[in-house]
C-alpha positions in Angstrom: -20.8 -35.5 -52.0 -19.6 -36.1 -48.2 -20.9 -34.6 -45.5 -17.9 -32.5 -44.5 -17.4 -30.6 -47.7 -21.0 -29.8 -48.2 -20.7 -28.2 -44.6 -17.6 -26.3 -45.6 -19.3 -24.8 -48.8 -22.3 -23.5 -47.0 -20.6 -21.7 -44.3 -18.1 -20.2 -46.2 -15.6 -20.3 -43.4 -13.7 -23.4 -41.9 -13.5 -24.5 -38.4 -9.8 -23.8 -38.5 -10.1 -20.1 -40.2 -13.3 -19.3 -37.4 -10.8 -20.7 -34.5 -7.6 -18.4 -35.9 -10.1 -15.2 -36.3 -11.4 -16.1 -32.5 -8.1 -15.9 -31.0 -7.0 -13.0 -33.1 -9.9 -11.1 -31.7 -9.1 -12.4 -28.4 -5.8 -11.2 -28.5 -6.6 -7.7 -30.0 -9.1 -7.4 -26.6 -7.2 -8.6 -24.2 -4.3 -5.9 -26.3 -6.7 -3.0 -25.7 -7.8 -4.1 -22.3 -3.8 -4.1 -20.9 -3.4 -1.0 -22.7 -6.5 1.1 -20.7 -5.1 -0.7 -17.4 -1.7 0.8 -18.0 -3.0 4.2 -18.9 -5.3 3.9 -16.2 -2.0 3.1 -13.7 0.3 6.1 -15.7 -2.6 8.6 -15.1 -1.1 11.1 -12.4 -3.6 11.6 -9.5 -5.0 15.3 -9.2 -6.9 15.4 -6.3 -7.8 14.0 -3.5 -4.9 11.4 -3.1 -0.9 11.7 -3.5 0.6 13.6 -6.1 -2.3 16.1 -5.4 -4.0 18.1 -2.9 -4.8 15.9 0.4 -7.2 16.8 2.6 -5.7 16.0 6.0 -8.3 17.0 8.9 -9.7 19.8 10.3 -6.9 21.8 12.6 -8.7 20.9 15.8 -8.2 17.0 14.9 -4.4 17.6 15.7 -3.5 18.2 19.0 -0.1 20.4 19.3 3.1 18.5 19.8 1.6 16.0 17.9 2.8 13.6 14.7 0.6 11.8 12.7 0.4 10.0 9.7 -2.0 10.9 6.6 -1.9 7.5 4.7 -3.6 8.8 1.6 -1.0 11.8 1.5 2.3 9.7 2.3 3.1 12.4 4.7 3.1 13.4 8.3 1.3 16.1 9.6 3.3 18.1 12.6 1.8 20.3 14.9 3.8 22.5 16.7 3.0 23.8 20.3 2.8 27.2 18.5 -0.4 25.8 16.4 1.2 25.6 13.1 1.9 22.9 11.1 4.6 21.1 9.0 3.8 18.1 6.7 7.2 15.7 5.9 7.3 13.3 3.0 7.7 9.5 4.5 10.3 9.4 2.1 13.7 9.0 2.9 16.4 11.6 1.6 18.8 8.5 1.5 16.8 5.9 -1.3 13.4 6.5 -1.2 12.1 4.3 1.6 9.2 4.8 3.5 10.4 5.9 7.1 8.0 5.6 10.2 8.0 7.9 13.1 9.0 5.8 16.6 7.3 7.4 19.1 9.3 5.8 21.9 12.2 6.9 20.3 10.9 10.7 19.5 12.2 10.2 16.0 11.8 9.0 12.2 14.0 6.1 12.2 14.4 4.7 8.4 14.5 0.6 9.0 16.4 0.3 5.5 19.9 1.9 6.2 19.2 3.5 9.9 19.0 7.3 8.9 17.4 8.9 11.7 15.4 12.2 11.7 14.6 14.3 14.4 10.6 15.9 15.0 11.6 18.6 12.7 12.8 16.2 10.1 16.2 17.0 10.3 18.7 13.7 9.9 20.5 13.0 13.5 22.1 9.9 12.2 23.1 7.4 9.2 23.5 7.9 5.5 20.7 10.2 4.3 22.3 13.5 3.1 19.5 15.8 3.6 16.3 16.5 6.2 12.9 14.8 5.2 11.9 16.4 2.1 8.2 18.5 3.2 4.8 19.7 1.4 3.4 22.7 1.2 0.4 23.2 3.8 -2.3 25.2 3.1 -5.4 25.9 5.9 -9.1 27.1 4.8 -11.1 27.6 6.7 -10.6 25.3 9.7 -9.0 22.8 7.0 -5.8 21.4 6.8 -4.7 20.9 2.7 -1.1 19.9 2.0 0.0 19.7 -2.0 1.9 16.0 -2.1 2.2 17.2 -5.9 4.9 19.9 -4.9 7.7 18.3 -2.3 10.0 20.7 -1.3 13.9 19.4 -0.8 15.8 22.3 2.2 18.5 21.8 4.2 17.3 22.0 7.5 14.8 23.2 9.6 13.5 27.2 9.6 10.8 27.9 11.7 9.6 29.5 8.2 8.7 26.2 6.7 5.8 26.0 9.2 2.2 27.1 8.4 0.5 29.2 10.9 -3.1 27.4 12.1 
């Protein structure tokens, strides 16, 4: 007998069957691995980052007549001279593109299609058909909460729509 088929009877399994069961099982893992990364991505976010409730700051870390931005909400937190506040979605009404607030220009000016957006939101210019949409703002003790899971589409500005500090 020859070497190679004495070698093949006492394994039982052939180099070419062990290679095709390796990258089977390969492919099965790296299968179940892509599938836990996209479940992992589809997974809404509950807490503590957008689509949930952000914690923004206390209320004495905004100073009234100010704007700023809350990256991990996607929003921007207004706070009026009165003390109250009013968070907008950075999204514009127009197609969805993330609009900054100029501060030399005392407005939200989208740099995809030029809608402009006044300090309460409220389009001044361009294509967008409706005011910045806003979330609801929520304040406990000293806290400023805003839902990003709940944005709110109005038609202009009410002094309603502001939560008292």
């Amino acid at each position: 007998m020859n070497s190679k088929t004495e070698h093949s009877d006492q394994s039982g399994v052939s180099r070419r069957q062990f290679l095709g069961l390796t990258w089977v099982a390969a492919l099965v893992a790296l299968g179940g691995e892509s599938l836990v990364a996209l479940f992992g991505f589809l997974k809404p976010i509950n807490t503590g980052g957008f689509g949930g409730t952000v914690r923004a700051g206390t209320v004495a870390e905004f100073a009234p007549g100010s704007i700023n931005l809350v990256k991990a909400g996607r929003f921007y937190l207004r706070r009026y001279e009165d003390g109250s506040f009013i968070a907008f979605w950075q999204r514009c009404t127009h197609l969805g593109c993330s609009v900054p607030w100029v501060d030399a220009e005392n407005q939200f000016h989208c740099p995809c299609h030029g809608s402009l957006y006044d300090a309460h939101g409220v389009v001044t210019g361009g294509p967008a058909p409706r005011p910045l949409d806003i979330f609801p703002v929520t304040i406990n003790n000293g806290e400023v909460f805003v839902d990003t899971g709940s944005p709110i589409q109005r038609a202009g500005f009410d002094p309603n729509q502001t939560t008292k500090a």
